[in-house]
N, C-alpha and C positions, 0 to 999 in steps of 0.2 A: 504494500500500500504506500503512496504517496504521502508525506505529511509536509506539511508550509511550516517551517521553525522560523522564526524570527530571533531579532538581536538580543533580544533579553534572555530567551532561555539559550542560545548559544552560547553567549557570557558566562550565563550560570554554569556552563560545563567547564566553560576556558578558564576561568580563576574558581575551578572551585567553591561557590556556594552552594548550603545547606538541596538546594533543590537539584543538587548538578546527578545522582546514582539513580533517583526518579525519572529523570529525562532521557537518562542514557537507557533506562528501561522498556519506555515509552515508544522509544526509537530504534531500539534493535532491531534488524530483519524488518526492517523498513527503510524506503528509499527518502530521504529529506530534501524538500526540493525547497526553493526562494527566488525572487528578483535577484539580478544582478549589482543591485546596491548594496547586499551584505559587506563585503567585504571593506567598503567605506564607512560602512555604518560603526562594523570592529573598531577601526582607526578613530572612530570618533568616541566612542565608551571608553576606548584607551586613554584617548585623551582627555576625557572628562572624570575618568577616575584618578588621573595625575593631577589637575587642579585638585581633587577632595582629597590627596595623598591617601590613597585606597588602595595605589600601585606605584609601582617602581619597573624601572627600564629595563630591567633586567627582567621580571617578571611579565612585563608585556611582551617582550622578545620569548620569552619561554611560550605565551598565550597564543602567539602567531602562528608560530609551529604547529603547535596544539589546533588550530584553526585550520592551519593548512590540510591538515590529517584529518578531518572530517569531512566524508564523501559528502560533499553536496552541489544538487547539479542544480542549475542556475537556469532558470525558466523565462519566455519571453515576456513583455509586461505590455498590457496594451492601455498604453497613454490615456484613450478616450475613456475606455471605464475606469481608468486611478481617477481622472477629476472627476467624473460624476459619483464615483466611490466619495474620494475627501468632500464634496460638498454636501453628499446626501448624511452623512455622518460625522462630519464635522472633525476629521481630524488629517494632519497633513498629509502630504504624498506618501513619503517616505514611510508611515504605518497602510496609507491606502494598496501600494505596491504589494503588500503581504495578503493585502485583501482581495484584492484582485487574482492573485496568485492562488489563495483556496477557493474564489469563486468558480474561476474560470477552469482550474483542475479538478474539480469536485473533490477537495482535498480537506481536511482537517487544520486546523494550524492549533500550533504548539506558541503559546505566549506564554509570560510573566505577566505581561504589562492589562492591567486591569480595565484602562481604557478600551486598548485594542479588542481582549476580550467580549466589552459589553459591544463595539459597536458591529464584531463580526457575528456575535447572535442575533443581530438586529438585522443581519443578512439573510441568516438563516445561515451558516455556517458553524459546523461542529469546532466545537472547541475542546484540546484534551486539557482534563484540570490535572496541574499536576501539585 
């Protein structure tokens, strides 16, 4: 099966928080697919956990690798449903792209992030809790 991960539970795998053995669960013997903005998105949690000193450089260096090594194939995004996605729900591209990506794959997504949750059941998109 298909599942949509987004950056939040990525992260949670990449450094290690409490929800990171759950996800890896969740995910096994499944394929994990996203927009091709993930890997910009990494670079930017990186970098916004280095303003909260939550990380260090050396440890983002370890997280990358760590990233790199997660099969994930990168799906195409189609522009016109991310903005009718972000305005019908009110939240920016950059989480609409994830939404787009379980609509249009008839796929699951895998969040942390409480927003994105409520507004992809509001799609009608399964959402795994984890």
């Amino acid at each position: 099966m298909d599942i949509v991960i987004d950056t939040s539970a990525l992260i949670a795998v990449i450094v290690g928080e409490p929800e990171r053995e759950v996800i890896i669960e969740l995910t096994n013997d499944n394929s994990l697919i996203g927009p091709g903005s993930i890997p910009w998105e990494i670079g930017n949690a990186f970098s916004a956990m280095f303003k909260q000193n939550r990380l260090e450089l050396d440890e983002a260096k370890r997280g990358q690798g760590i990233f790199t090594s997660i099969p994930l194939r990168y799906v195409e995004t189609d522009f016109t449903n991310v903005i009718s996605i972000a305005k019908q729900t009110n939240m920016y591209a950059y989480d609409a792209y994830f939404l787009d990506c379980a609509v249009r794959y008839k796929s699951p997504l895998l969040t942390l992030d409480r927003r994105l949750k409520s507004a992809a059941k509001s799609l009608n998109v399964t959402v795994m809790e984890v």
